[in-house]
DSSP file (Angstrom, degrees, kcal/mol; ACC not computed):
  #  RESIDUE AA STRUCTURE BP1 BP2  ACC     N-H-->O    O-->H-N    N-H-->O    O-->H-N    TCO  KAPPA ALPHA  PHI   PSI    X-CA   Y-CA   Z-CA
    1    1 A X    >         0   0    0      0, 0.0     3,-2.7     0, 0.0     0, 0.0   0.000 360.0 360.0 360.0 -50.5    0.0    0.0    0.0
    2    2 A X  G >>  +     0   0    0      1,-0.3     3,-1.5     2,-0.2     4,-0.7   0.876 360.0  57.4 -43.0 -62.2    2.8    2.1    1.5
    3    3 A X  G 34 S+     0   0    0      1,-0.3    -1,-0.3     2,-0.2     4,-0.2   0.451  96.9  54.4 -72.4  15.1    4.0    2.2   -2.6
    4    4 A X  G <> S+     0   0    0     -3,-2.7     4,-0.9     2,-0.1    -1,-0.3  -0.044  84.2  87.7-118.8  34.2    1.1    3.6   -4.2
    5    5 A X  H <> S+     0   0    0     -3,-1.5     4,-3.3     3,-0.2     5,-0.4   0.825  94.1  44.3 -85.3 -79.3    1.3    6.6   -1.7
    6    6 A X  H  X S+     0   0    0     -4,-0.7     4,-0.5     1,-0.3     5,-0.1   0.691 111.6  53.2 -59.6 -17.4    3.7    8.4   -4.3
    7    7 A X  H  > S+     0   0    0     -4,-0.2     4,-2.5     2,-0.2    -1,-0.3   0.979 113.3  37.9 -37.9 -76.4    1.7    7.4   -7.0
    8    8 A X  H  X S+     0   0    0     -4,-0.9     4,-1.4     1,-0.3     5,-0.3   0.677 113.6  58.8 -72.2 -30.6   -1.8    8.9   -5.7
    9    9 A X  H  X S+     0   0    0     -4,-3.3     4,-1.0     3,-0.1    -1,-0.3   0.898 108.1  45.6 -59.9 -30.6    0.3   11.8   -4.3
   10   10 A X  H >X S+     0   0    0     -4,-0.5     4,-2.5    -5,-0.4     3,-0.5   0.973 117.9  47.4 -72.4 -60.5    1.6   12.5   -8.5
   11   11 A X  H 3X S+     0   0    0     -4,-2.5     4,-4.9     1,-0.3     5,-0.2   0.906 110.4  43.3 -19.5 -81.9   -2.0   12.2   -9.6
   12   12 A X  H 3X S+     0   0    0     -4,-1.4     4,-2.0     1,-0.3    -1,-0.3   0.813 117.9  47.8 -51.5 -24.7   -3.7   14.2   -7.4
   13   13 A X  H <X S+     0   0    0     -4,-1.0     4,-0.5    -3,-0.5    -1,-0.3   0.787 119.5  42.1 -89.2 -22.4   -0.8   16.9   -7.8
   14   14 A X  H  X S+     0   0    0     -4,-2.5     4,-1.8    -5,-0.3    -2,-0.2   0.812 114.9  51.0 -68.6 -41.5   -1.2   16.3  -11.7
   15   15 A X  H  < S+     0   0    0     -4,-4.9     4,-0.4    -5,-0.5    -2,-0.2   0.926 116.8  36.4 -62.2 -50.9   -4.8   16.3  -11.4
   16   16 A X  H  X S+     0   0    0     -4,-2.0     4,-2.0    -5,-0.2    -2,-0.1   0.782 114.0  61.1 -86.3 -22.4   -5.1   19.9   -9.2
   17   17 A X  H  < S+     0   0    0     -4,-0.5    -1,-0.2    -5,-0.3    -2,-0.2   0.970 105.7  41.1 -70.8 -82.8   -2.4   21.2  -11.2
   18   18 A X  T  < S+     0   0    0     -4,-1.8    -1,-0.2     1,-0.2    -2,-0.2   0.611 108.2  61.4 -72.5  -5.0   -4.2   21.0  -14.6
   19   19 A X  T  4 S+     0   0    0     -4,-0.4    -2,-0.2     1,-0.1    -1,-0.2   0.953  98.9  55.9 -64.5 -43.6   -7.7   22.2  -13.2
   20   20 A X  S  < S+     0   0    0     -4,-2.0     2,-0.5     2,-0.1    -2,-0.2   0.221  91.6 114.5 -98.6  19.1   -6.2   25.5  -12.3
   21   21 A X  S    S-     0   0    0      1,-0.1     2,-1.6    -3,-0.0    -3,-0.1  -0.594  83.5-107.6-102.5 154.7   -5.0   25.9  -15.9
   22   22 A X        +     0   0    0     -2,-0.5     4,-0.1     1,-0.2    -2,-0.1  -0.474  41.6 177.9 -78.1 114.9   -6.2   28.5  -18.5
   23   23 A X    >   +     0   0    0     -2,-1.6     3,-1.2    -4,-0.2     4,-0.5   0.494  46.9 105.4 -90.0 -10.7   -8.3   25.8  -20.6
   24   24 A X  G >  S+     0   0    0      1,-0.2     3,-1.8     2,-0.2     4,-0.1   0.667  79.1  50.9 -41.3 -87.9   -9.8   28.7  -23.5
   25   25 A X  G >  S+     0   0    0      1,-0.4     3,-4.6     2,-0.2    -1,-0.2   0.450  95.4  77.5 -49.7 -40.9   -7.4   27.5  -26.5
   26   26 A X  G <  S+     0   0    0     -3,-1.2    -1,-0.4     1,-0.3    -2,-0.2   0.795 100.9  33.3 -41.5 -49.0   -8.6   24.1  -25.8
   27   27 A X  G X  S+     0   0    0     -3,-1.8     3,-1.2    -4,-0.5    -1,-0.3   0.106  82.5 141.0 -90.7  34.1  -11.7   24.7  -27.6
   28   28 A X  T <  S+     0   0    0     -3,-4.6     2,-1.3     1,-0.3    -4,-0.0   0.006  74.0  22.8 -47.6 145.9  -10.1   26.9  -30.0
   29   29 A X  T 3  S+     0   0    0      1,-0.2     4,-0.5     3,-0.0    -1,-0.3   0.291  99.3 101.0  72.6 -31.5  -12.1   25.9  -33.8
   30   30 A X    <   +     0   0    0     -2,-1.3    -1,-0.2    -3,-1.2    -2,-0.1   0.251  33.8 110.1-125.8  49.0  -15.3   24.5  -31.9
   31   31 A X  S >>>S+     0   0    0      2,-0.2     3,-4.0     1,-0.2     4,-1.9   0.936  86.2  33.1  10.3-118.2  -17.5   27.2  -32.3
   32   32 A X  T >45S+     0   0    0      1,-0.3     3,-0.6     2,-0.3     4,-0.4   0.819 116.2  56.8 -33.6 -44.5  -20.0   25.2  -35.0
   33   33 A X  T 3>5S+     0   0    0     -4,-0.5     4,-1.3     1,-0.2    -1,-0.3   0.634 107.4  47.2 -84.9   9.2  -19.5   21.8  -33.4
   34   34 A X  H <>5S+     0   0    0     -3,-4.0     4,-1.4     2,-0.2    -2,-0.3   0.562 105.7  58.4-106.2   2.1  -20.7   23.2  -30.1
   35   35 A X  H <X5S+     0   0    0     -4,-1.9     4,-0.5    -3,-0.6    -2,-0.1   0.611 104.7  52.1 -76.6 -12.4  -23.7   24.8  -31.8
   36   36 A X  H >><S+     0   0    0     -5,-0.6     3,-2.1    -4,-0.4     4,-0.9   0.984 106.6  48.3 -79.6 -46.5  -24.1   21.6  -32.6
   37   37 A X  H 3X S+     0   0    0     -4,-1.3     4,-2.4     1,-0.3     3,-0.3   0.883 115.4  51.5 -17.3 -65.6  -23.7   20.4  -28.5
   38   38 A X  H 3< S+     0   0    0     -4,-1.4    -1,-0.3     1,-0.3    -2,-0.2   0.478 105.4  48.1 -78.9  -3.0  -26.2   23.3  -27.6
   39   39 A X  H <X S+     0   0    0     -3,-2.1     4,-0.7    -4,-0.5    -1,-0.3   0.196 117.5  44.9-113.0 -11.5  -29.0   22.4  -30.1
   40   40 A X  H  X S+     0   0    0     -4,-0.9     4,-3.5    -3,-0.3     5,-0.4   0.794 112.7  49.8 -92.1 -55.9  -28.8   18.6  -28.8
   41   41 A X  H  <>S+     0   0    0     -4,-2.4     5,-2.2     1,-0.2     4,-0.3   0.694 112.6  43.9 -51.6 -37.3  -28.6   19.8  -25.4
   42   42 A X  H >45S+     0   0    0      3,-0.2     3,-2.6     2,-0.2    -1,-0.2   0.901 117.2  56.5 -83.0 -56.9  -32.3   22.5  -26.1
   43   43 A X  H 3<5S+     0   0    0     -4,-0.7    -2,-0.2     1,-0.3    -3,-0.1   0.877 113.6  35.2 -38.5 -56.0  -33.7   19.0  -28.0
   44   44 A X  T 3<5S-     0   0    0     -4,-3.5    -1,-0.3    -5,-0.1    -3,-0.2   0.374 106.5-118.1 -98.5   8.8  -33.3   17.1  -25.2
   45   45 A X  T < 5 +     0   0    0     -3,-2.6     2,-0.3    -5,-0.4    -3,-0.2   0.906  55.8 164.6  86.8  32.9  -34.1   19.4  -22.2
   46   46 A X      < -     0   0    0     -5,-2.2    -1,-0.2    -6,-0.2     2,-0.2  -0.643  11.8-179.0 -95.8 143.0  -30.3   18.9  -20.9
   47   47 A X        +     0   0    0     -2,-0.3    64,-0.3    64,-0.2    63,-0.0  -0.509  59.1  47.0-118.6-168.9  -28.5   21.6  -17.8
   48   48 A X  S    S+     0   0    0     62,-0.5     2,-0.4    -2,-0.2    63,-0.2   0.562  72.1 147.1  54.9  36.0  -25.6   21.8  -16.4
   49   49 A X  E     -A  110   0A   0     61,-0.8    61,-1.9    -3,-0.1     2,-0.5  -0.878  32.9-148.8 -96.7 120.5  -23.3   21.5  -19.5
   50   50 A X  E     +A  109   0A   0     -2,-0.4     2,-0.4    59,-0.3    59,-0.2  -0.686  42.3 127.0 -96.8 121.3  -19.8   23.3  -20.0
   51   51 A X  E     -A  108   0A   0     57,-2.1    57,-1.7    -2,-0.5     2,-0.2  -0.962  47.1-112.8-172.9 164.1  -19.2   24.0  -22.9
   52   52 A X  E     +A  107   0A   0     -2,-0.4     2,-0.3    55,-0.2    55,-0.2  -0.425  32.7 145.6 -87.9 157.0  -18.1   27.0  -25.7
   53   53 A X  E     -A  106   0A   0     53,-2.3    53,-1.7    -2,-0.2     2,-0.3  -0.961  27.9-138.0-178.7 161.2  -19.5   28.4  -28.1
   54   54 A X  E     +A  105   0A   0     -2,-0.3    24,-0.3    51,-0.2    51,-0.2  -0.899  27.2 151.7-118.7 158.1  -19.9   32.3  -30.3
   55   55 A X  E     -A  104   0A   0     49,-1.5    49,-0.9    -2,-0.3     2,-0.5  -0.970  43.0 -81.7-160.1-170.9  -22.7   34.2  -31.7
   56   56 A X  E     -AB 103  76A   0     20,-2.8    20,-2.3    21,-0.5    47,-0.2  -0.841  38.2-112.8-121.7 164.7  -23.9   37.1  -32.6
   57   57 A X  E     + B   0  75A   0     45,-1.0    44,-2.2    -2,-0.5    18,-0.2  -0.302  40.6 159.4 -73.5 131.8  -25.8   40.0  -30.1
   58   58 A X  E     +     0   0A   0     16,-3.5     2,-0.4     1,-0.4    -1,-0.2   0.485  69.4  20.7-110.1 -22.5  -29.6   40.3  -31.1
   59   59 A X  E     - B   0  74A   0     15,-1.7    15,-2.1    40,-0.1     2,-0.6  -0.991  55.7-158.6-144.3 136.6  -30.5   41.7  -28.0
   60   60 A X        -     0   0    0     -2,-0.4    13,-0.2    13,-0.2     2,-0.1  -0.912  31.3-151.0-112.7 102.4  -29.0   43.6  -25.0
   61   61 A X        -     0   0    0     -2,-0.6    11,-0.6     1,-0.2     3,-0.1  -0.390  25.9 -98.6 -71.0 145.3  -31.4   43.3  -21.6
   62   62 A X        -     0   0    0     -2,-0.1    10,-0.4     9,-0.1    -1,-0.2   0.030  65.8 -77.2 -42.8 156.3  -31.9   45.5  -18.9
   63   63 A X        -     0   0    0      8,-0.1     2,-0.5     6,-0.0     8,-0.2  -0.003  28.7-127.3 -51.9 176.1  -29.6   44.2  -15.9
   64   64 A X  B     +H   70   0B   0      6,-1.1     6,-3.3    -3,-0.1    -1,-0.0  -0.938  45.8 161.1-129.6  99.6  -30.5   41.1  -13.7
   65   65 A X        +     0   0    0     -2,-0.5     2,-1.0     4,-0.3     4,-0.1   0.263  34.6 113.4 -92.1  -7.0  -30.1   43.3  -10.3
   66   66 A X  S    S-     0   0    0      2,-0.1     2,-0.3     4,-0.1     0, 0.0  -0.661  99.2 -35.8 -78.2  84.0  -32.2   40.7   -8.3
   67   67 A X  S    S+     0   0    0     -2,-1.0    -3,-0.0     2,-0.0     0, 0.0  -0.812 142.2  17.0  88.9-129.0  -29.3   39.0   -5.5
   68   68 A X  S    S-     0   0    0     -2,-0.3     2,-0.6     1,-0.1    -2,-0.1  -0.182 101.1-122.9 -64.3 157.6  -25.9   38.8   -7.5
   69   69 A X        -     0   0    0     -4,-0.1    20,-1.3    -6,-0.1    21,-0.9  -0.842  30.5-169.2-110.2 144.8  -26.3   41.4  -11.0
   70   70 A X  E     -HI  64  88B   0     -6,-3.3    -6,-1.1    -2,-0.6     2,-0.3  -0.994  25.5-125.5-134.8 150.2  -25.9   40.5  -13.8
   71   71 A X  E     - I   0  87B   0     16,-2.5    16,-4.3    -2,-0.4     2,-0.3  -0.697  32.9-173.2 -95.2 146.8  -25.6   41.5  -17.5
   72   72 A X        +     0   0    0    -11,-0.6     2,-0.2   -10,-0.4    14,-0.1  -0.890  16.8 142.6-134.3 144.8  -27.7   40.1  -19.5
   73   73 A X        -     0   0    0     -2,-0.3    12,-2.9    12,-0.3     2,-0.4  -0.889  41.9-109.7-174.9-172.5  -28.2   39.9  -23.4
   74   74 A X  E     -BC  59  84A   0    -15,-2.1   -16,-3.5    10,-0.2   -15,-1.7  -0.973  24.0-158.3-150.4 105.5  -29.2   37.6  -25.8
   75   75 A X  E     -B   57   0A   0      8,-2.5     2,-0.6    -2,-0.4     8,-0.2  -0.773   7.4-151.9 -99.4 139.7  -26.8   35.8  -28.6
   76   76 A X  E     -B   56   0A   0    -20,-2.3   -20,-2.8    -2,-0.3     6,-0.2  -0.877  18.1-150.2-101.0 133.6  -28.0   34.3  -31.7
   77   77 A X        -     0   0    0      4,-1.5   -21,-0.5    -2,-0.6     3,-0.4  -0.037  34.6 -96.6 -55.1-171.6  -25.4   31.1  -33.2
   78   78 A X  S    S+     0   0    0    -24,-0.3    -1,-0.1     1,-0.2   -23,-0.1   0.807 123.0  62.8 -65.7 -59.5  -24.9   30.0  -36.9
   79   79 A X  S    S-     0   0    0      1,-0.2    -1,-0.2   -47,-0.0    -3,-0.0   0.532 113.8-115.5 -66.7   9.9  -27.4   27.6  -36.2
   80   80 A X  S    S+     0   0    0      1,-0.5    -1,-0.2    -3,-0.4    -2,-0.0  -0.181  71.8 128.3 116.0 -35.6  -29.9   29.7  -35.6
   81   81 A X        -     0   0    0     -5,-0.1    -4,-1.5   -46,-0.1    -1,-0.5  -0.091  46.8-140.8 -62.4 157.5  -30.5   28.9  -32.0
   82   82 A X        -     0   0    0     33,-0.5     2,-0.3    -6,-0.2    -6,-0.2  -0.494  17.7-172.4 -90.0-179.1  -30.7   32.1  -29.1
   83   83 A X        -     0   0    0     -8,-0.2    -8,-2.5    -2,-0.2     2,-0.2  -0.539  21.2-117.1-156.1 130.2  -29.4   31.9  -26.1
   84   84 A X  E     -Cd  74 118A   0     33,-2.2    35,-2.1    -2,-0.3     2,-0.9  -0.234  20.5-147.8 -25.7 105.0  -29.4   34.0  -23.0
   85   85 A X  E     + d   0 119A   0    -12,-2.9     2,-0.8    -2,-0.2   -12,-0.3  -0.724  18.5 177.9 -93.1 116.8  -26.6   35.2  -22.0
   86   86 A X        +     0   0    0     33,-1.5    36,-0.6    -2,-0.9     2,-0.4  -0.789   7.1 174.7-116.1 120.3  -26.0   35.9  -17.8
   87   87 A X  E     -I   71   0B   0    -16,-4.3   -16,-2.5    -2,-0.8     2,-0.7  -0.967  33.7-128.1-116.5 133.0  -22.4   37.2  -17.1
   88   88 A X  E >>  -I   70   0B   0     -2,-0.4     4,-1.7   -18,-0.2     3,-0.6  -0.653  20.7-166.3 -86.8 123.0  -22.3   38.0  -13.2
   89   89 A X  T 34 S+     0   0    0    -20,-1.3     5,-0.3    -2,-0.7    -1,-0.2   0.418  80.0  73.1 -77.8  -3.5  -21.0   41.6  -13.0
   90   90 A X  T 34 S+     0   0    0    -21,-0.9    -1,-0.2     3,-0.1   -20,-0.1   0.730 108.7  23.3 -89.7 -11.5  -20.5   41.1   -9.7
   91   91 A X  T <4 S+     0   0    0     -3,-0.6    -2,-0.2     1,-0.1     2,-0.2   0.749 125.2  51.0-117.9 -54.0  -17.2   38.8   -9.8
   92   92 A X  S  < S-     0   0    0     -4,-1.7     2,-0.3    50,-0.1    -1,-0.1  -0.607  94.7 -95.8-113.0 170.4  -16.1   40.0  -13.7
   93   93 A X        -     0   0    0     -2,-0.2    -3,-0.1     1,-0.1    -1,-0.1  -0.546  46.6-113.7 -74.5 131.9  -15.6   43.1  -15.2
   94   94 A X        -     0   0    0     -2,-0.3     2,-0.8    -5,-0.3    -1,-0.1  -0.277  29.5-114.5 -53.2 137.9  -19.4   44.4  -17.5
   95   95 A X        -     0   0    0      1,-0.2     3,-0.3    47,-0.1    -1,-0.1  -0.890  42.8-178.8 -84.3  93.0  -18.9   44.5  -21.7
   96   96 A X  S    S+     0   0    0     -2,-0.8    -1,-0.2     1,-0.2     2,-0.1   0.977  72.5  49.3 -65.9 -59.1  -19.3   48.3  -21.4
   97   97 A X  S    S+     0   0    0      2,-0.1    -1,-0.2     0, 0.0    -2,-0.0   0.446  82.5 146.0 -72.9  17.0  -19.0   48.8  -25.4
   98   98 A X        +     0   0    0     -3,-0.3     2,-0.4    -2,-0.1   -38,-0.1  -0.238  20.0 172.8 -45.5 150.9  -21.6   46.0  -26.2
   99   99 A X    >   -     0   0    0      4,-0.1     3,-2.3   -40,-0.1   -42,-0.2  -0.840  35.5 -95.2-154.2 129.1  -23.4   46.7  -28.9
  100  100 A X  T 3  S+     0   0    0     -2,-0.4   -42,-0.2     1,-0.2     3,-0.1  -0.347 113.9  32.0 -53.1 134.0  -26.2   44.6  -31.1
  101  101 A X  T 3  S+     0   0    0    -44,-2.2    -1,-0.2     1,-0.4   -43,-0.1   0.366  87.9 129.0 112.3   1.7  -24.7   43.1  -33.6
  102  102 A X    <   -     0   0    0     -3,-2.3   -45,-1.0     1,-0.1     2,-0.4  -0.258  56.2-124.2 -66.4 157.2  -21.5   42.6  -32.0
  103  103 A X  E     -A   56   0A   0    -47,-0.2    35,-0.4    -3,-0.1     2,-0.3  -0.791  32.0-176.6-108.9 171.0  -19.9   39.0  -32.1
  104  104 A X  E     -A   55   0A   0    -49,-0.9   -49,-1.5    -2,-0.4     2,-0.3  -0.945  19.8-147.0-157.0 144.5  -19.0   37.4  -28.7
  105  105 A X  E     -A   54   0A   0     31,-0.5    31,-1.0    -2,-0.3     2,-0.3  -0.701  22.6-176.3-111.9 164.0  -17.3   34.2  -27.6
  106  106 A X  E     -AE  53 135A   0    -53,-1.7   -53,-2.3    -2,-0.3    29,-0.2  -0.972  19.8-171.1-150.1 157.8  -18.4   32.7  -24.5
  107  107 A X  E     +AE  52 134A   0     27,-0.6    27,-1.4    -2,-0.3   -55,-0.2  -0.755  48.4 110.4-153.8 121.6  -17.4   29.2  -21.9
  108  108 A X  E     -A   51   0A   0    -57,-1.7   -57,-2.1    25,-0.2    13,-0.3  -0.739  66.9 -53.8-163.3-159.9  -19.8   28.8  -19.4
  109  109 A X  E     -AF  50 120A   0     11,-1.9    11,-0.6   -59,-0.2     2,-0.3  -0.714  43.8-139.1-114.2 126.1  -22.8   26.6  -17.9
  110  110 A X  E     -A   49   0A   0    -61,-1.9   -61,-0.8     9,-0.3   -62,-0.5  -0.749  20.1-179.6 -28.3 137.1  -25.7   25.7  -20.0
  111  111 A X        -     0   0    0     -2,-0.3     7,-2.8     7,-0.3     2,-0.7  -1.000  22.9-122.9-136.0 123.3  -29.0   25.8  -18.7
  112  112 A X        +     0   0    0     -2,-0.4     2,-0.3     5,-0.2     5,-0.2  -0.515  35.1 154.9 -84.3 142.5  -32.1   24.9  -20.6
  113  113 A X    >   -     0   0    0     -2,-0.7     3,-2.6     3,-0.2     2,-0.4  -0.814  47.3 -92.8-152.4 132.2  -34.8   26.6  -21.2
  114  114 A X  T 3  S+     0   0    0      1,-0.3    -1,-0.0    -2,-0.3    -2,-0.0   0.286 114.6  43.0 -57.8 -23.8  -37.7   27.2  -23.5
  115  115 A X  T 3  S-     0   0    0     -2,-0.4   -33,-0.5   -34,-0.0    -1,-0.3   0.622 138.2 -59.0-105.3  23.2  -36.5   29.4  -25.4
  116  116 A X  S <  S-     0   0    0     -3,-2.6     2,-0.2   -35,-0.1    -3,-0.2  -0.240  79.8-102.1 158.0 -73.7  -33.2   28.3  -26.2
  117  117 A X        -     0   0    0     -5,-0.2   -33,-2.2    -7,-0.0     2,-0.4  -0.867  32.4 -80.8-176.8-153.0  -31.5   28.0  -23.0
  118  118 A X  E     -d   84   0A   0     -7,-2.8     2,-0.8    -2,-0.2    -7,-0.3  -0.885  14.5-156.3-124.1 106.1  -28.9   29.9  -20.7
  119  119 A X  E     +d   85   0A   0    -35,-2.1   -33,-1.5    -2,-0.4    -9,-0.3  -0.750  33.0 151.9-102.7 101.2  -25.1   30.4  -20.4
  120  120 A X  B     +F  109   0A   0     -2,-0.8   -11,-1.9   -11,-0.6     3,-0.2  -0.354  41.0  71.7-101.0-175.3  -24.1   31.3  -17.1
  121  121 A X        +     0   0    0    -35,-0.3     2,-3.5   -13,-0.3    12,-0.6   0.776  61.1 160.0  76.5  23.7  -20.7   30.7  -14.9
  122  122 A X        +     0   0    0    -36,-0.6    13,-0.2    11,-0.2     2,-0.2  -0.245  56.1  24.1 -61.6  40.4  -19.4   33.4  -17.5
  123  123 A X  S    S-     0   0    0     -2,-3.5    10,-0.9     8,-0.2     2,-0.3  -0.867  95.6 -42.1-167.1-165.3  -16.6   34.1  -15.1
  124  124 A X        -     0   0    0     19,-2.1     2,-0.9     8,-0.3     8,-0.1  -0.814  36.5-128.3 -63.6 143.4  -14.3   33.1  -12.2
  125  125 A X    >   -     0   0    0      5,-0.6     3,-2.9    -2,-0.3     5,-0.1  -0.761  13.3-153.0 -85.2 104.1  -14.8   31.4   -9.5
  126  126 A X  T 3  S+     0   0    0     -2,-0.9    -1,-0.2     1,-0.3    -2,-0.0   0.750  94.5  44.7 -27.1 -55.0  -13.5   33.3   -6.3
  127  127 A X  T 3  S-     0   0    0     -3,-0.1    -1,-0.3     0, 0.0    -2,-0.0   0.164 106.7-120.1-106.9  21.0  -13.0   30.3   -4.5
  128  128 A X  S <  S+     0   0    0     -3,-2.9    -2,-0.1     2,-0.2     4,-0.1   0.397  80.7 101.3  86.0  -6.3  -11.6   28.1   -6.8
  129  129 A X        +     0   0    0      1,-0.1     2,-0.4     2,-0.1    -1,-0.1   0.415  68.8  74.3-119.7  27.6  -14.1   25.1   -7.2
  130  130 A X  S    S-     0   0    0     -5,-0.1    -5,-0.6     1,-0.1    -2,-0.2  -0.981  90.2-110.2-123.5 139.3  -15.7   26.0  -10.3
  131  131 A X        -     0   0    0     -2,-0.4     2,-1.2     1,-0.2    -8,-0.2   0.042  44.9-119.1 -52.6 161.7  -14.1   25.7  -13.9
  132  132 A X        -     0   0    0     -8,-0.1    -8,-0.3   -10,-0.1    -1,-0.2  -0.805  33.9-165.0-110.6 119.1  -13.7   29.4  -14.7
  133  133 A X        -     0   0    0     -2,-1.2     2,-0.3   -10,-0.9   -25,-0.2  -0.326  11.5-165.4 -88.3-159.6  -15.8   30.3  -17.9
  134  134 A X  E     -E  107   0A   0    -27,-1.4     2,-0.7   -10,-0.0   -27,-0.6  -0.991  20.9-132.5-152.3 130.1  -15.4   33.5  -20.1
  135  135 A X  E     -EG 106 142A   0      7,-3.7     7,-1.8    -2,-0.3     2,-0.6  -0.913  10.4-163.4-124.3 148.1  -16.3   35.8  -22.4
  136  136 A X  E     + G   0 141A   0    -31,-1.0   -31,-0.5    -2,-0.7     2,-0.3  -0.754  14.2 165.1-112.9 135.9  -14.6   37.3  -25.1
  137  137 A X  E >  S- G   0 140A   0      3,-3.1     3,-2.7    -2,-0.6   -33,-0.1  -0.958  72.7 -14.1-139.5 163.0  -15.7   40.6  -27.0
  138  138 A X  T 3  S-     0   0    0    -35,-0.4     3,-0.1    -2,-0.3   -34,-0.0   0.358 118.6 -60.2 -84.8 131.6  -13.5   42.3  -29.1
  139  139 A X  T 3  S+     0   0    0      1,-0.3     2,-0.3    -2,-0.0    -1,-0.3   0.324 115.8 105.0  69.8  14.3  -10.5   40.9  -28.3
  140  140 A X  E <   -G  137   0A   0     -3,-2.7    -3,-3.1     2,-0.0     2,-0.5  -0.834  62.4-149.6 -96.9 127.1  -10.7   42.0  -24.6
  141  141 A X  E     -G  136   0A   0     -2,-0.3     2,-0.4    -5,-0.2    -5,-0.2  -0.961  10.0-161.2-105.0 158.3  -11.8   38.4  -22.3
  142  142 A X  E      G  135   0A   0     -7,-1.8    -7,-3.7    -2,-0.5   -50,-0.1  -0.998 360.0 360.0-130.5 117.1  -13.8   39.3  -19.2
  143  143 A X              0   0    0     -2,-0.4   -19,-2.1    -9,-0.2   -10,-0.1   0.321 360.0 360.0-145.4 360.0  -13.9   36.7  -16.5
């Protein structure tokens, strides 16, 4: 037993090691196959999905001021689909220069919902035990 101690100590230090790395590039290019992700994901009534994705702004919403604020606006994909966007303004920096018709990259939480769904976790986590999403507008990220 006594030898797999240095093992499960390399893991876990391998393990904690690569969470607390900056994962964006990873899904560099897979934009369109995660529209595809988010359109299985509305079919089939699915939450709690990490994942990437761009489109572009169709709408810009009033704040979500109700407990933590957020800014809130509303990206169309290539595939057609909307999604809500909620980026907590209280933990990242506000897209001051939004604008409709701007393009935007996002990694963050899916949430479904009827009309398309929701991508939230659009930020860091303060305490370290949530993947840290993002958004990118241009060419500034805010997390």
């Amino acid at each position: 037993m006594k030898k797999f101690l240095p093992i499960v100590a390399i893991l876990v230090a391998f393990y904690i090691g690569w969470s607390q790395l900056d994962h964006r590039n990873d899904f560099a290019g897979l934009a369109g196959q995660n529209d595809t992700v988010f359109a299985s994901a509305f079919e089939k009534g699915k939450s709690g999905i990490q994942a990437e994705g761009n489109g572009i702004v169709i709408k810009i919403l009033p704040d979500d001021n109700d407990g933590s604020r957020h800014q809130r606006f509303i990206l169309k994909l290539d595939s057609g689909q909307t999604l809500l966007i909620a980026h907590n303004i209280d933990l990242a920096p506000r897209i001051s220069s939004l604008r409709k018709g701007d393009a935007v990259s996002f990694y963050g939480v899916y949430e479904w919902n009827s009309k398309g769904g929701v991508v939230h976790w659009t930020h860091h986590d303060p305490s370290g035990r949530h993947v840290a999403g993002w958004l990118q507008h241009n060419g500034k990220t805010y997390q």
